[in-house]
C-alpha positions as CSV (number, residue, x, y, z in Angstrom):
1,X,-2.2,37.4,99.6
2,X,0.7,40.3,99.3
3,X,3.1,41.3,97.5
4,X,6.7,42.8,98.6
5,X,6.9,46.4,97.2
6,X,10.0,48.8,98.5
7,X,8.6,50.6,101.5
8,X,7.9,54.8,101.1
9,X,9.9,56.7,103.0
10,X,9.5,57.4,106.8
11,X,11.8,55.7,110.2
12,X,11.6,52.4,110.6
13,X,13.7,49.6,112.9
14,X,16.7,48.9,110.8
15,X,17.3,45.6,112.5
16,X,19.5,47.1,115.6
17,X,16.3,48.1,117.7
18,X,16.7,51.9,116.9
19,X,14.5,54.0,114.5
20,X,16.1,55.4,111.3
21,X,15.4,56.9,108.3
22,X,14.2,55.4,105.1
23,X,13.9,57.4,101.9
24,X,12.9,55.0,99.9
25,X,16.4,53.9,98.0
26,X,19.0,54.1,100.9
27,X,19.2,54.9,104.8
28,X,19.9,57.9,106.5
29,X,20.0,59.5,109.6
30,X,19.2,57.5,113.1
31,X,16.1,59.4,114.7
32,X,16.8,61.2,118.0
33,X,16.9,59.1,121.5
34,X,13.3,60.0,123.0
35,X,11.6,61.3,119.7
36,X,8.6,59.9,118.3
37,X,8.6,60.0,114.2
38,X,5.4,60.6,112.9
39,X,4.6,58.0,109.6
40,X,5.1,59.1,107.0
41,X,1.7,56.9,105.7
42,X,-1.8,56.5,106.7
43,X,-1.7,52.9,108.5
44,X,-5.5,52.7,108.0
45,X,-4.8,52.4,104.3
46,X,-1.6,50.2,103.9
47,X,-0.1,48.5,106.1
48,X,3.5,47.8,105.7
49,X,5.8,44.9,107.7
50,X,9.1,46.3,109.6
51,X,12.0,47.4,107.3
52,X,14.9,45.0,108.2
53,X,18.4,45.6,107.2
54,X,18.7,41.9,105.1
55,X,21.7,40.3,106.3
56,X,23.3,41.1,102.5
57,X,22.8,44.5,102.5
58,X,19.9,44.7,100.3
59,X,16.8,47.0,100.2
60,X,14.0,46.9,103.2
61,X,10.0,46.0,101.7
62,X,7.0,46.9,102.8
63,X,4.0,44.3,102.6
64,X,0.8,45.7,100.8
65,X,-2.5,43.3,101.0
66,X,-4.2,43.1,97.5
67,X,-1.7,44.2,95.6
68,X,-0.2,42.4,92.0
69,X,3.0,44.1,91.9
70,X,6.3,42.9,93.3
71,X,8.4,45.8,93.2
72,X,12.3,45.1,93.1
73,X,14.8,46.1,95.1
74,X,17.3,49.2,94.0
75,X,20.7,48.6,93.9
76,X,23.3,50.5,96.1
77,X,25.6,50.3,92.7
78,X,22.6,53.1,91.0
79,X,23.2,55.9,93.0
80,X,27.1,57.9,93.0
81,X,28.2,58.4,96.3
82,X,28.7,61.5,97.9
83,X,31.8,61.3,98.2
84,X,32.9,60.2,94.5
85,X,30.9,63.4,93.8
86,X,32.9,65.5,95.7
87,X,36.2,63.6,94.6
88,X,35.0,64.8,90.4
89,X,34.7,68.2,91.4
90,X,37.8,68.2,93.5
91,X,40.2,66.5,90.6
92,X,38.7,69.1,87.7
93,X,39.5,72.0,90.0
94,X,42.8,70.8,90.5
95,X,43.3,69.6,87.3
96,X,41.6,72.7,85.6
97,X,44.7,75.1,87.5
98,X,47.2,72.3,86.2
99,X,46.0,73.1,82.9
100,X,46.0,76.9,82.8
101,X,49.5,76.9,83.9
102,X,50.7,74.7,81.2
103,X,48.7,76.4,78.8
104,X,50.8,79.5,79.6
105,X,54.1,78.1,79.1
106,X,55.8,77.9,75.5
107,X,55.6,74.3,73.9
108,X,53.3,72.5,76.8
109,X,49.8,74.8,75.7
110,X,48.9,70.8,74.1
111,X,49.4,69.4,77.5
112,X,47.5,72.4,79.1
113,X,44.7,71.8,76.3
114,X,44.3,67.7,77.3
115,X,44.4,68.9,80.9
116,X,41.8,71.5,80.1
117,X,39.4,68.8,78.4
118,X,39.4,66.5,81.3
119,X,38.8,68.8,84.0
120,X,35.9,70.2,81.9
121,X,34.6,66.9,82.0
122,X,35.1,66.3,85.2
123,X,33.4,68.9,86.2
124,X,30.4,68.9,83.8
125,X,30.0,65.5,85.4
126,X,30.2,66.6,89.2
127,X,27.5,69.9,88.3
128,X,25.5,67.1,87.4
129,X,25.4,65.0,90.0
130,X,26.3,67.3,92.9
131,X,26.1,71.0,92.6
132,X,28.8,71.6,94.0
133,X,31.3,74.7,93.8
134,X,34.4,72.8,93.3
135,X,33.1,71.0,90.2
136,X,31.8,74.4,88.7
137,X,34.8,75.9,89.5
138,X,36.7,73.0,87.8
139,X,34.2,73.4,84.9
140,X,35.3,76.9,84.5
141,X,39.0,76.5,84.8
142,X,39.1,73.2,82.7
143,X,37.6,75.7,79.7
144,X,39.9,78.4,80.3
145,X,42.6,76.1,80.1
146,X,41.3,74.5,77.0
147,X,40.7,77.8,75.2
148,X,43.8,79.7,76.8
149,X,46.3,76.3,75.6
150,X,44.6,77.1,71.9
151,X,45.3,80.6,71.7
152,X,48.7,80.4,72.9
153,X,49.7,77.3,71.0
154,X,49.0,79.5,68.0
155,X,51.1,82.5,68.9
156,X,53.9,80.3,70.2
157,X,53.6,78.9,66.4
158,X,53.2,82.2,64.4
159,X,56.0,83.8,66.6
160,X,58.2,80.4,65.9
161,X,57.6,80.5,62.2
162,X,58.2,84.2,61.9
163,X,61.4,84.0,64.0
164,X,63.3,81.9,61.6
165,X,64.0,83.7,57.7
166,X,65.1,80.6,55.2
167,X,68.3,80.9,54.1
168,X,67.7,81.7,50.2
169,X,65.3,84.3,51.1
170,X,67.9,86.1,52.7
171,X,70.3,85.6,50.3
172,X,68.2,86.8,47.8
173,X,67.9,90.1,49.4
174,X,71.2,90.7,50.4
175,X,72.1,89.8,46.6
176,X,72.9,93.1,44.4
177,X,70.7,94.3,41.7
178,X,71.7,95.4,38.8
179,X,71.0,98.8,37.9
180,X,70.8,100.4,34.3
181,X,74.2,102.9,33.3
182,X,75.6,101.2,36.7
183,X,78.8,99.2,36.0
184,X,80.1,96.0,37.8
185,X,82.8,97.6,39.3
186,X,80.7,100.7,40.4
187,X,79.0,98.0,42.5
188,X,82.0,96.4,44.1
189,X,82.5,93.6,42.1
190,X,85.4,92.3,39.6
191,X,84.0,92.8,35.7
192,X,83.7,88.8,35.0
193,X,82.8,87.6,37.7
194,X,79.7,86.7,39.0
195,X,78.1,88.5,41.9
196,X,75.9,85.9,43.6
197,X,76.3,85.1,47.3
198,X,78.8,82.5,48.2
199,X,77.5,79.8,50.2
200,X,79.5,79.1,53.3
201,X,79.5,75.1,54.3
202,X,79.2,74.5,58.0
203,X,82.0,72.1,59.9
204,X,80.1,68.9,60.0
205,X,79.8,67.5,63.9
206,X,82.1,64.3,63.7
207,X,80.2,61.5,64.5
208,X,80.5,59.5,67.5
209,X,82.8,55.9,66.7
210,X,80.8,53.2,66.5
211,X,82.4,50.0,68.1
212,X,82.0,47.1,70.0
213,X,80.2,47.2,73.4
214,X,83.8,46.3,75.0
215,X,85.2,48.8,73.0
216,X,82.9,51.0,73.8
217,X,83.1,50.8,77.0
218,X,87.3,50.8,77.0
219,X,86.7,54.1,75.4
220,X,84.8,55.4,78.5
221,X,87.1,53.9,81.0
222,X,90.0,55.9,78.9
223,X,88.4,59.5,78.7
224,X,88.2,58.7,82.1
225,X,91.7,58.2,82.9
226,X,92.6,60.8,80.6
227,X,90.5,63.7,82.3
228,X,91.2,62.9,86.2
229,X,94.3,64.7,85.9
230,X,97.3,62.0,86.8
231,X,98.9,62.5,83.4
232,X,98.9,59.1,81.5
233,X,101.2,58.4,78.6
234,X,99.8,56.2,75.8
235,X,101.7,52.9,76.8
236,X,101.1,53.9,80.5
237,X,97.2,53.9,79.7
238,X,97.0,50.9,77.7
239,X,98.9,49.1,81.2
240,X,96.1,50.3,83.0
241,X,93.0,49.3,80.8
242,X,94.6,46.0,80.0
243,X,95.9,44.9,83.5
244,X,94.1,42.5,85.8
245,X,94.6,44.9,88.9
246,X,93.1,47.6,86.3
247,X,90.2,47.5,84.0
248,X,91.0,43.8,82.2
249,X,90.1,44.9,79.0
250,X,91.2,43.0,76.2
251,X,94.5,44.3,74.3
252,X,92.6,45.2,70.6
253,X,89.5,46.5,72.9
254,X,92.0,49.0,75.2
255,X,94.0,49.6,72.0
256,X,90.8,50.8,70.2
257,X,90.1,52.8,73.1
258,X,92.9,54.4,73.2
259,X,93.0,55.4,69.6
260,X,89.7,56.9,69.4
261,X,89.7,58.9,72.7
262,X,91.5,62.0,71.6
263,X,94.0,62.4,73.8
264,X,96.5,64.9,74.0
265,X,99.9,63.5,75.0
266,X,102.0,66.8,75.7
267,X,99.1,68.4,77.8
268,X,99.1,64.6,79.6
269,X,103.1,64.9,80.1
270,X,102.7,68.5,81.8
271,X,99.8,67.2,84.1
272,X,101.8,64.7,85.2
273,X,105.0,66.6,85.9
274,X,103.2,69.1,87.7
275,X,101.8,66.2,89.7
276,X,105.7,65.2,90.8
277,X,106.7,68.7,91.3
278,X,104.0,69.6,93.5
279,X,104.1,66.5,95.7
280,X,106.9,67.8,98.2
281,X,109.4,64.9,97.1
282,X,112.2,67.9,95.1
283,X,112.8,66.4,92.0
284,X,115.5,67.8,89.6
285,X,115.4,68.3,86.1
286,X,117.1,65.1,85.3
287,X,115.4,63.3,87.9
288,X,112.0,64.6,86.5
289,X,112.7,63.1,83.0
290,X,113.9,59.8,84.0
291,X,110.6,59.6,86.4
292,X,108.4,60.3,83.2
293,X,109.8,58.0,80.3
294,X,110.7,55.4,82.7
295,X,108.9,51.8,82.3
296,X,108.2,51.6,86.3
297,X,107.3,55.1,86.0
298,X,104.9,57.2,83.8
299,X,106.4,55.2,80.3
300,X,106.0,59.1,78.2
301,X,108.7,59.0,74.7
302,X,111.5,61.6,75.5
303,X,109.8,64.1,73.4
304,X,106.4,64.1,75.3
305,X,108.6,64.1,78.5
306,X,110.6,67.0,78.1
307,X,107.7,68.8,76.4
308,X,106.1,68.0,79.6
309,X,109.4,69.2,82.0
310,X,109.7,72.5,79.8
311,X,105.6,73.4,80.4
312,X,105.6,72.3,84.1
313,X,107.1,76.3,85.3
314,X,109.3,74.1,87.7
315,X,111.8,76.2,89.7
316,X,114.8,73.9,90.0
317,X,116.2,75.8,93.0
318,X,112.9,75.1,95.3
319,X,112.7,71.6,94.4
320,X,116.8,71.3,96.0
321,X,115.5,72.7,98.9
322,X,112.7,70.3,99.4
323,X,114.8,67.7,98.6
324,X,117.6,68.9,100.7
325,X,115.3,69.2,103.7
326,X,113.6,65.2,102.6
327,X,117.1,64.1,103.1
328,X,118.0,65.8,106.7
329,X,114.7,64.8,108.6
330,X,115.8,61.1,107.7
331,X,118.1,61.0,110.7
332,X,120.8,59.9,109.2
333,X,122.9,62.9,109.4
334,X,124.6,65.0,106.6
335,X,127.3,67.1,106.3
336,X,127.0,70.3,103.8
337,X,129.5,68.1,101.3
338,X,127.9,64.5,102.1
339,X,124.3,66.1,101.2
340,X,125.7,67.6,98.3
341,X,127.6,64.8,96.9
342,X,123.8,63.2,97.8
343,X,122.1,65.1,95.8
344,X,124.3,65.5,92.6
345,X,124.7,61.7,92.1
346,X,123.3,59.8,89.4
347,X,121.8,57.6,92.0
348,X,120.4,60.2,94.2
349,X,118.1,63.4,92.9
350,X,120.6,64.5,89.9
351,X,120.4,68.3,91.1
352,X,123.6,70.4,89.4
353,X,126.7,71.4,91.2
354,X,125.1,74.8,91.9
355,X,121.5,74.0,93.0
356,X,122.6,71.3,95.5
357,X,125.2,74.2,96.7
358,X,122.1,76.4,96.9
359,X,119.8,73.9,98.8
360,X,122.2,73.2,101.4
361,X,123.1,77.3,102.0
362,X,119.0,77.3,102.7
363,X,119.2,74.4,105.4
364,X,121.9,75.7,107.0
365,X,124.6,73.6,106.2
């Protein structure tokens, strides 16, 4: 009778007709075409059957006549592969110069350290297994990081807490002392009066409004409007947060908005003037101001309107001339006393007498 015991190691037919190597836990290397492998065991003494490769993968046996021992098969699953070796010493190196370079930097040395800590495990486990360089070299940069992330977390810390002198230690050192046959106006200060520091308050950061998410979100869309540089008056932007072809906000919700988002309504009435007297149309003075306050127009009061007219560095002169010009390339054909009578009516550009006279001197009329 015999028993199956794991075969020693030597070549043996692995179940594809060619000779490879067995060393006694896993295969290895296919032997030569044309060599001869000498066994590795005396065949006088034992006599083993053929190593197969089982169809599952498991572990070749050997048979051995008398023998009471069944020897059991070793699990691929107890040996690390090479590769996973190399892979540990690979990810502390790599992990260990991660870790030095955050330990150098201000406020990251604790990353640096937990860095430091796994790639010194990693590569205390890959010199174990494999004696490899990469995992010693992780080894040694996982504890520089570890001790370099200590020492620099405490001279960030000492260097932080030394940087910043309480406030009432510093006022107690600035504070006088009183010295003997020295009087209180000797030292600068009013007899009755005391001499202690005086504590300046600091402006309190206002707090941001706290609202209703539609509310909230009004007030974005109106900073919005506000800072793009059109010019919006405060009825003009409540149109364009409440109107369907706008933003749709509710009225209370835009209202809100508009209350809370700071706006300044004179700078807003020069914007938009500028806008007008930079666009090429020539507007006068008068023109200007009814373009502003009226309810097709910008909607701005009077007083934000002419605030905005008297900011806007319009020269009332240049503006005839464009507007002069405007009129002539419409092909309908002025004379020098049609264009003026043009541009001097109240239902025309509103110029005066003397800077429709000028515009149509510059045109040639």
């Amino acid at each position: 009778m015999s028993d199956n015991l794991v075969a020693p190691p030597g070549y043996y037919d692995d179940g594809s007709g060619r000779q490879r190597y067995w060393d006694g836990r896993t295969w290895g290397e296919y032997a030569a075409v044309g060599a001869s492998p000498s066994p590795t065991v005396d065949p006088t003494t034992l006599t083993y059957s053929t190593p197969q490769a089982p169809a599952g993968g498991g572990t070749p046996y050997a048979s051995v006549p008398g023998s009471s021992l069944d020897a059991q098969p070793i699990s691929a699953s107890a040996t690390v592969p090479a590769s996973s070796k190399s892979a540990l010493g690979i990810w502390a190196l790599v992990l260990g110069i991660i870790g030095v370079c955050f330990a150098l930097i201000p406020h990251t040395s604790g990353f640096g350290i937990f860095l430091g800590v796994v790639a010194l495990a990693l590569g205390i486990i890959g010199a174990v297994l494999k004696k490899g360089s990469r995992a010693i070299a992780g080894t040694i940069l996982g504890g520089a990081a570890f001790v370099l992330g200590i020492v620099f977390a405490v001279v960030y810390g000492v260097a932080s807490a030394g940087s910043s002198v309480p406030v009432a230690d510093s006022a107690a050192h600035s504070s006088p002392v009183a010295t003997p046959g020295r009087s209180a106006a000797a030292d600068g200060a009013t007899p009755g009066t005391s001499s202690a520091p005086v504590k300046k308050s600091s402006p309190s950061k206002a707090a941001a409004p706290v609202g209703t998410a539609a509310q909230l979100q009004a007030l974005v869309a109106a900073k919005s409007y506000l800072a793009d540089g059109q010019g919006f008056s405060q009825a003009g932007l409540l149109s364009q947060l409440t109107s369907q072809f706008g933003n749709g906000f509710a009225q209370a919700d835009a209202q809100w908005a508009i209350d809370h988002a700071g706006a300044d309504w004179n700078a807003q009435a020069v914007a938009a003037a500028k806008n007008y007297l930079s666009d090429g149309q020539g507007f006068s003075q008068a023109g200007l101001l009814q373009q502003l306050t009226s309810s097709s127009g910008n909607k701005f009061v009077p007083s934000q309107a002419q605030y905005g007219i008297d900011h806007s560095g319009a020269d009332w002169n240049a503006q005839a001339v464009m507007a002069a010009k405007n009129y002539m390339a419409t092909g309908m054909g002025y004379s020098r006393d049609s264009l003026i009578q043009q541009m001097t009516s109240t239902y025309g550009s509103q110029f005066t007498e003397a800077q429709a006279e000028y515009a149509a001197s510059q045109v040639g009329l």
